[in-house]
VEXDREN-176496 format. One line per field, with one value per residue (C-alpha): residue number from 1; residue in three letters; chain; x, y, z. Coordinates in steps of 0.05 Angstrom, whole numbers. Example, Ala and Ser with C-alpha at 12.3 -4.5 7.8 and 13.67 -1.06 7.14 Angstrom:
2
num = (1 / 2)
residu = (ALA / SER)
chaine = (A / A)
xx = (246 / 273)
yy = (-90 / -21)
zz = (156 / 143)
% end
This chain:
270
num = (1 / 2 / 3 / 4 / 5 / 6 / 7 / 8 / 9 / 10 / 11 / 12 / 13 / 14 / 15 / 16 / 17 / 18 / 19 / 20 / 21 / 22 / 23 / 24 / 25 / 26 / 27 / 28 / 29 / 30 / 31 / 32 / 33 / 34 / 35 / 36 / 37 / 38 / 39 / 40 / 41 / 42 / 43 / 44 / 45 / 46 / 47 / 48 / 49 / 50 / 51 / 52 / 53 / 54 / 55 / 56 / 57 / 58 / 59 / 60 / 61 / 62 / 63 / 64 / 65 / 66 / 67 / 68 / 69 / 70 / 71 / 72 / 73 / 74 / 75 / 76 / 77 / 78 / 79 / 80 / 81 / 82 / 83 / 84 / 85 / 86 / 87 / 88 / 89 / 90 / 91 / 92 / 93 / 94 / 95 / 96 / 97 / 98 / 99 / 100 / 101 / 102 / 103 / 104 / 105 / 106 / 107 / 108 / 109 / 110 / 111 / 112 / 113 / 114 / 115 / 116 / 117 / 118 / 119 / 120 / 121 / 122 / 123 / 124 / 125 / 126 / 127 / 128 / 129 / 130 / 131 / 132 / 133 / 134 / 135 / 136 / 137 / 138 / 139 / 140 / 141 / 142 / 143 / 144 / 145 / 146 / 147 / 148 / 149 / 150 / 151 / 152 / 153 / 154 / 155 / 156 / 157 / 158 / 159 / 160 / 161 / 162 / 163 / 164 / 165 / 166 / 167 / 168 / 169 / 170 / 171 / 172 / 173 / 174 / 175 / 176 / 177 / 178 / 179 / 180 / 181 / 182 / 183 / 184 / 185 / 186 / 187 / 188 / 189 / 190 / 191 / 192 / 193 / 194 / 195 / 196 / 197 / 198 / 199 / 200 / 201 / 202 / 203 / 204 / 205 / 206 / 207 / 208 / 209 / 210 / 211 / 212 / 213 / 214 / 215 / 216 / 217 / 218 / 219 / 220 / 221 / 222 / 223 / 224 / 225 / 226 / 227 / 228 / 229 / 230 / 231 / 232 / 233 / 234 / 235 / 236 / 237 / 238 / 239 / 240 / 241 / 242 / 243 / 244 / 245 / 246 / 247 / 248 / 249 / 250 / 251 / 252 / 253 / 254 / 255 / 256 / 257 / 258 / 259 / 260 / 261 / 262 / 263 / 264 / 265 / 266 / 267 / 268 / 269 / 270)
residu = (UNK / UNK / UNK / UNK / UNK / UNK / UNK / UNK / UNK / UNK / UNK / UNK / UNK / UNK / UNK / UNK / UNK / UNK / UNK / UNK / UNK / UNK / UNK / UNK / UNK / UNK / UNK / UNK / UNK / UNK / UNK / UNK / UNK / UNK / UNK / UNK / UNK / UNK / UNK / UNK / UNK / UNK / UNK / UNK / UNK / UNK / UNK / UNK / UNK / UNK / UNK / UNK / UNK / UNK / UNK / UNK / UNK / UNK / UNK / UNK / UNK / UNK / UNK / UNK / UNK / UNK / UNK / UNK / UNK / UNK / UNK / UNK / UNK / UNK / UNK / UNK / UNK / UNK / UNK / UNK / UNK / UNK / UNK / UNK / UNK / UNK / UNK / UNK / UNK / UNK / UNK / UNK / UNK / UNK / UNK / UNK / UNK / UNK / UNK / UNK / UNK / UNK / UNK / UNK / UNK / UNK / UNK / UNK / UNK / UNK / UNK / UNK / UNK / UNK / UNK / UNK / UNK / UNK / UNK / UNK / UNK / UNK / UNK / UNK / UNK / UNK / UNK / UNK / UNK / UNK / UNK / UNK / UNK / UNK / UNK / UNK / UNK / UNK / UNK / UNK / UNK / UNK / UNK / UNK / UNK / UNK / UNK / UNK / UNK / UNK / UNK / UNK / UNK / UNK / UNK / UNK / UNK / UNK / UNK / UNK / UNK / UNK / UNK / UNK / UNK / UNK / UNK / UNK / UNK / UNK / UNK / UNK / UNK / UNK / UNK / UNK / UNK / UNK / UNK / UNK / UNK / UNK / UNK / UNK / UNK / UNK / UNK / UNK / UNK / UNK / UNK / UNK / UNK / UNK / UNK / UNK / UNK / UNK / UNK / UNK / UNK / UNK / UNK / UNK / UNK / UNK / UNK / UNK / UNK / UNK / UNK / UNK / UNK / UNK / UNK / UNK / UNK / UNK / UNK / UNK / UNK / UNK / UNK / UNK / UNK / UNK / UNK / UNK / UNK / UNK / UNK / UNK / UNK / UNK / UNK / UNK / UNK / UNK / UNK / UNK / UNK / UNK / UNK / UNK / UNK / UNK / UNK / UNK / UNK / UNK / UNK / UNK / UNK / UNK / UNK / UNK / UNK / UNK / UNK / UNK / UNK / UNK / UNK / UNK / UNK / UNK / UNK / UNK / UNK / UNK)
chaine = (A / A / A / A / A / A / A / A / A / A / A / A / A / A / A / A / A / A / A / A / A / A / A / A / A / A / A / A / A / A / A / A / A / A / A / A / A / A / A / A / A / A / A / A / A / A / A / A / A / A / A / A / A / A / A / A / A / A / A / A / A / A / A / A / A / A / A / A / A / A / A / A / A / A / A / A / A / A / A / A / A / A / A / A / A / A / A / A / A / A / A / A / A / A / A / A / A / A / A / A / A / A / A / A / A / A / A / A / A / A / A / A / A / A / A / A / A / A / A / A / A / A / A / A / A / A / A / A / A / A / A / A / A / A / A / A / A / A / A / A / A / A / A / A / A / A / A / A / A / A / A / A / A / A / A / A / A / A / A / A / A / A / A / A / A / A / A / A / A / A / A / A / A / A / A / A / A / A / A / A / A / A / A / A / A / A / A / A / A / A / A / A / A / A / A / A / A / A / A / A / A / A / A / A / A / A / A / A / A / A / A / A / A / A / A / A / A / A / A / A / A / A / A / A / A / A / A / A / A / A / A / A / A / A / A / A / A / A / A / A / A / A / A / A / A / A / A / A / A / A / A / A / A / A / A / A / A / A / A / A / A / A / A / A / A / A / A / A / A / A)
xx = (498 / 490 / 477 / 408 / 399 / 429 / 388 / 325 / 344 / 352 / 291 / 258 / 282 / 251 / 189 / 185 / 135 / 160 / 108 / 155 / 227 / 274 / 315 / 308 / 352 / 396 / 456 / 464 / 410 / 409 / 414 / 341 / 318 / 259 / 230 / 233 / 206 / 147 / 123 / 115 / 88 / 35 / 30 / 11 / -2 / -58 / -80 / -37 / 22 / 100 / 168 / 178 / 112 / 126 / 206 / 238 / 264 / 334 / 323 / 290 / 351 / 393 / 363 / 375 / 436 / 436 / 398 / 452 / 504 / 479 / 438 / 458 / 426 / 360 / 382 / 327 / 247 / 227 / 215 / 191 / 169 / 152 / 110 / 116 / 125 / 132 / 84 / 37 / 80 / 124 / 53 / -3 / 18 / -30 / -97 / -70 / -36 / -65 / -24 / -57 / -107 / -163 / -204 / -149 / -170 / -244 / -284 / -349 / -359 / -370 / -336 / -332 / -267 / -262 / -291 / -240 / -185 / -213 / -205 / -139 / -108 / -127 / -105 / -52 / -32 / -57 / -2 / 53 / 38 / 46 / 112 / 137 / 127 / 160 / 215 / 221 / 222 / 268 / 319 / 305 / 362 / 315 / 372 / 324 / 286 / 300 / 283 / 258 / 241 / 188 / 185 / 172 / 225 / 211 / 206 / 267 / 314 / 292 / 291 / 282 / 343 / 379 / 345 / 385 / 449 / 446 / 436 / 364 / 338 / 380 / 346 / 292 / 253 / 218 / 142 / 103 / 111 / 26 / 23 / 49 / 58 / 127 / 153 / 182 / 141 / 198 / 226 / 164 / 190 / 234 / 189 / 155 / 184 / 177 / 130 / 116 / 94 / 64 / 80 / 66 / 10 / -42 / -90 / -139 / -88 / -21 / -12 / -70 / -26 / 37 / -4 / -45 / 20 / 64 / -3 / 11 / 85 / 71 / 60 / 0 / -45 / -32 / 42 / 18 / 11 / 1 / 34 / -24 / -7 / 54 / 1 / -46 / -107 / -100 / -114 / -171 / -218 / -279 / -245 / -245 / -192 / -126 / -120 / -115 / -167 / -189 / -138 / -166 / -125 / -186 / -244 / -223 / -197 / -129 / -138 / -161 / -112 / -51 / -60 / 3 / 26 / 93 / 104 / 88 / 124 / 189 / 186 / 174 / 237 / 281)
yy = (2 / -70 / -82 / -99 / -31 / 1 / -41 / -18 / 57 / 50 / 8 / 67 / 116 / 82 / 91 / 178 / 190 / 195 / 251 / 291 / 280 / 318 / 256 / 178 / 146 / 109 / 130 / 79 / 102 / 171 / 187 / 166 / 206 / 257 / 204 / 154 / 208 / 231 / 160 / 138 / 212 / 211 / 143 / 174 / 95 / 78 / -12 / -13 / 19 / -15 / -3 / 3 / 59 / 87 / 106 / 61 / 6 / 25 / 33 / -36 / -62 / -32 / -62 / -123 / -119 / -92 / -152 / -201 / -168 / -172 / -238 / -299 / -371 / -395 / -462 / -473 / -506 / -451 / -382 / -317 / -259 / -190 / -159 / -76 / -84 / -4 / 12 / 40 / 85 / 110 / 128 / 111 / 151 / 204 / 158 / 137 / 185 / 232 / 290 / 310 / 363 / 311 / 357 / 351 / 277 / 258 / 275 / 289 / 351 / 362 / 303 / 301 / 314 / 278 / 211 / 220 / 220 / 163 / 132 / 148 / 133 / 65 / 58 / 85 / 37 / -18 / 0 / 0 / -69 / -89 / -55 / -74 / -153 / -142 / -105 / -176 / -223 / -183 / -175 / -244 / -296 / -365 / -420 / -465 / -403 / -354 / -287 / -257 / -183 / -174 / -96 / -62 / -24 / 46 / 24 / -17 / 30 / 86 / 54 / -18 / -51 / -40 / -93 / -137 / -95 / -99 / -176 / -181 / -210 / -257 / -244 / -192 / -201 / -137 / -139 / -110 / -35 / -37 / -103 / -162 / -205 / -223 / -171 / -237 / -298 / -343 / -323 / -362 / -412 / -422 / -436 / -493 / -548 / -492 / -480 / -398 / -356 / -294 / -215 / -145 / -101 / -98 / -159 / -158 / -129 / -142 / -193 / -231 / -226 / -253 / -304 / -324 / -322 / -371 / -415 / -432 / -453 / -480 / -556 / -540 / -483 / -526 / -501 / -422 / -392 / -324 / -284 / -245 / -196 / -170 / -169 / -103 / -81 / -13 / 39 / 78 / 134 / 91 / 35 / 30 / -25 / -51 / -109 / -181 / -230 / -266 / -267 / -272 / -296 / -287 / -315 / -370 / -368 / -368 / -446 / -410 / -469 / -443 / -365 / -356 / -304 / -265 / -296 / -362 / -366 / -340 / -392 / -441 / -428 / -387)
zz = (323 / 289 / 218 / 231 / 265 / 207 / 165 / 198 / 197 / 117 / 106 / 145 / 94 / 37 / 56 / 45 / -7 / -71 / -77 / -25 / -52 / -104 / -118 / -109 / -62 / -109 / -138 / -190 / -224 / -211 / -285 / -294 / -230 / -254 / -298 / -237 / -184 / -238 / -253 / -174 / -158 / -217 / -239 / -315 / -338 / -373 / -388 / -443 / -413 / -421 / -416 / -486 / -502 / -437 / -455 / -406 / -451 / -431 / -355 / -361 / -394 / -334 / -274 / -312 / -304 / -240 / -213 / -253 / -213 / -147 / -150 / -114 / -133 / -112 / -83 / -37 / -54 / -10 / -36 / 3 / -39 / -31 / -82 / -87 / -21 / -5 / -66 / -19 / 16 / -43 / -93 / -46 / 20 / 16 / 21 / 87 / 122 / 178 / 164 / 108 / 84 / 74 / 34 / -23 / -30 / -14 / -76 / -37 / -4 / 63 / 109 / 185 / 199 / 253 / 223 / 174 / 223 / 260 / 196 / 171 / 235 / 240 / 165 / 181 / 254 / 200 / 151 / 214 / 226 / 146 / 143 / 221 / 188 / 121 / 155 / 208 / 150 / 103 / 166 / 190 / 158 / 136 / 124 / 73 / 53 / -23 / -12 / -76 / -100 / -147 / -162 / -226 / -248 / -233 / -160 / -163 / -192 / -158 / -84 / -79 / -113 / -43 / -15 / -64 / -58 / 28 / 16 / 50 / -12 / -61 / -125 / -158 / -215 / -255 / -253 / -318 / -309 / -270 / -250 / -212 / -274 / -285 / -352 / -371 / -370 / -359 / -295 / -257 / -289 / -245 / -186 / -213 / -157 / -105 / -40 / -47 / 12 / -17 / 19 / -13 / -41 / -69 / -52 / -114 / -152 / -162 / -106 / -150 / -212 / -189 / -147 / -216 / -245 / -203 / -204 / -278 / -268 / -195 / -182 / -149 / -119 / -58 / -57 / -50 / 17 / 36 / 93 / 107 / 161 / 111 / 54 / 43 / 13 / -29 / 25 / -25 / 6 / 11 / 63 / 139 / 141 / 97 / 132 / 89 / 107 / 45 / -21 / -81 / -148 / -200 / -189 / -126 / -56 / -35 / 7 / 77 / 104 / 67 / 102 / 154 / 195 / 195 / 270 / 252 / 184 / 223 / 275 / 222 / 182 / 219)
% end
């Protein structure tokens, strides 16, 4: 088997529920495990919520440090990142997939099962493609492309960071603990002569926030593209489709002329 099969196979593992698991999948941070596992199974975060008033000023501090150690530099004026790019199936996995006792999660009573179905499973083929193109650009090399993690850091200590450790991305920056913003303001900063193509979940939420974000330290919106076919809407109970086909970043369009696909953004840089 070739590293990229192996790669696959543990990329594939990530992506169990967090909702269905008695440990995360990362031993250097295994300390922190039941606080990890009950903050991506319950999400108990309210607007206001941080690392500090939430307890996890230390595991903050930690992935720090984690990411210093395992970081290489950003030497290119291209950047790929992913967003919470398993989000969805770690917390969200449950508004999506078929093998589920439906009833448990539509509020109003009755539904046609079978409608239900219908719709789950092509949420759920919809979802396949989103992770079958992040798993092709995060095990695709780009020789003038960064690769860069943006994961809060319940996520990233719990599962994600191994994308960093296994070399598929070279750096990862910690998102505010519900949101794409940066937790530190500065680390956009870096960006600002950089051409950004934009994967990960959710459009209209936190793939609006970092994409608001890297607006203000960007040259221009101009230099923001969007990989939309590796991008998702949240999968809620009220939706018939997760595909991406407009991002929004407040109020305005993502430029309709700077939307790419994972294909075409491969064959571009690879």
């Amino acid at each position: 088997m070739n590293d990229v099969s192996q790669q696959k196979i543990m990329l594939e593992g990530l992506l169990k529920p967090a909702s269905s698991r008695d440990k995360i999948s990362s031993s250097d941070f295994n300390k922190y495990d039941s606080k990890i596992l009950y903050t991506l199974k319950h999400r108990p975060l309210d607007k206001n919520a941080n690392y500090k008033n939430h307890g996890d000023s230390k595991l903050l501090e930690e992935c720090l440090i984690h990411i210093t150690k395992y970081s290489k530099p950003l030497v290119h004026e291209k950047t790929l990142f992913f967003i919470h790019p398993f989000y969805a199936f770690l917390s969200h996995a449950h508004l999506f997939d078929t093998n589920v006792d439906y009833l448990n999660f539509v509020k109003e009573q009755p539904i046609d099962i079978d409608k239900e179905h219908m719709r789950r499973q092509k949420l759920n083929d919809e979802m396949n493609n989103y992770k079958d193109n992040l798993f092709k650009l995060l095990l695709t090399s780009f020789p003038n492309c960064n690769k860069v993690l943006v994961e809060t850091a319940h996520a990233y200590s719990g599962f994600t960071n191994v994308l960093l450790k296994d070399g598929m991305v070279d750096t990862a920056i910690i998102s505010k603990i519900d949101s794409g913003n940066p937790e530190f303001k500065k680390d956009f900063k870096q960006f600002k002569e950089h051409e950004a193509y934009i994967t990960g979940s959710y459009n209209s939420g936190c793939l609006d926030h970092a994409i608001h974000s890297l607006i203000k330290k960007i040259r221009s919106e101009r230099h923001i593209w969007v990989i939309t076919d590796a991008a998702i809407n949240k999968p809620s109970p009220n939706v018939d489709t997760v595909a991406v086909t407009n991002v929004h970043c407040g109020y305005e369009e993502v430029y309709p002329d700077r939307m790419i696909t994972t294909d075409k953004f491969i064959e571009k840089y690879r």
